[in-house]
N, C-alpha and C positions, 0 to 999 in steps of 0.2 A: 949546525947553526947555533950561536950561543944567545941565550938570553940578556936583551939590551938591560945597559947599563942605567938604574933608576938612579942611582944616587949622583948627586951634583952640589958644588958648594957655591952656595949664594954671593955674591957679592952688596956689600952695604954700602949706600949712599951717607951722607954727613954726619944725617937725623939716626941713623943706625936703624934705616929701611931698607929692606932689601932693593940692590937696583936693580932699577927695570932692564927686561933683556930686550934686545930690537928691537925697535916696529913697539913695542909697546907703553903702557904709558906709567909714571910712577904711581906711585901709592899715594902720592896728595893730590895728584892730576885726578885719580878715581874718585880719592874724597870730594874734591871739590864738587865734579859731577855727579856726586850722590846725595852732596846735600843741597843740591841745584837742583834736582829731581823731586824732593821732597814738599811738601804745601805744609807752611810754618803757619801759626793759629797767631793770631795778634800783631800789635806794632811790637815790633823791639828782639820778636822770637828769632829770626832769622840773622838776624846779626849777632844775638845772645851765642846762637847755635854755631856760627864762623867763630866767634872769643874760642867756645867752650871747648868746643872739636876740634878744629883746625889749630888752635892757638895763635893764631895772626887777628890784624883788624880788618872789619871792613872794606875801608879802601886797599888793602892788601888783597886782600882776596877778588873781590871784582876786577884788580890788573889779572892775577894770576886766571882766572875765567877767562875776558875778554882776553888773553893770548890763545888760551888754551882750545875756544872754539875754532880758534883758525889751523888747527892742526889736525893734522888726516887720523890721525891715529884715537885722537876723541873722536871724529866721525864716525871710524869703522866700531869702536867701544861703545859709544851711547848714540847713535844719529837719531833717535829723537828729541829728546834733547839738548844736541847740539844743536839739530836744524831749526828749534824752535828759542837759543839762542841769539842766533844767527836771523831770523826775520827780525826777533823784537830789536837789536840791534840797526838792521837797514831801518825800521822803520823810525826808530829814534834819527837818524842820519836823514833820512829823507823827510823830517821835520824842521829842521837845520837851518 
């Protein structure tokens, strides 16, 4: 029996990010969800932090969120998060 084969060559998406393999999610899908996880100190910090990090705006970024909680694969990656997402959303809707 020979020992499995570690090495593998990545493939790069656009940004010159590695792309994602299956079933998983990209490397801004992760960002996004990680700086959605985080508690920003003040007005203005949390949009500063999508400029700074992300390089997109605002309203960029909350499209790319709002798709991204509807996908099983941020589910199975962050489901708390997502699920807490996903209420404050209905409940924005079910204010409507």
């Amino acid at each position: 029996m020979t020992a499995p084969d570690h090495e593998h060559h990545e493939h790069h998406g656009p940004r010159g990010e590695p792309a994602p393999r299956a079933g998983e999610l990209s490397v801004r899908d992760r960002a996004l969800l990680a700086l959605e996880r985080r508690s920003h100190a003040g007005p203005g910090a949390k949009e500063r932090a999508i400029r700074e990090e992300l390089g997109i705006s605002p309203v960029r970024y909350y499209q790319l969120l709002n798709a991204l909680i509807d996908d099983e694969r941020a589910l199975r990656d962050d489901p708390v998060t997502v699920n807490r997402l996903r209420r404050v959303r209905d409940a924005k809707r079910g204010r409507r």
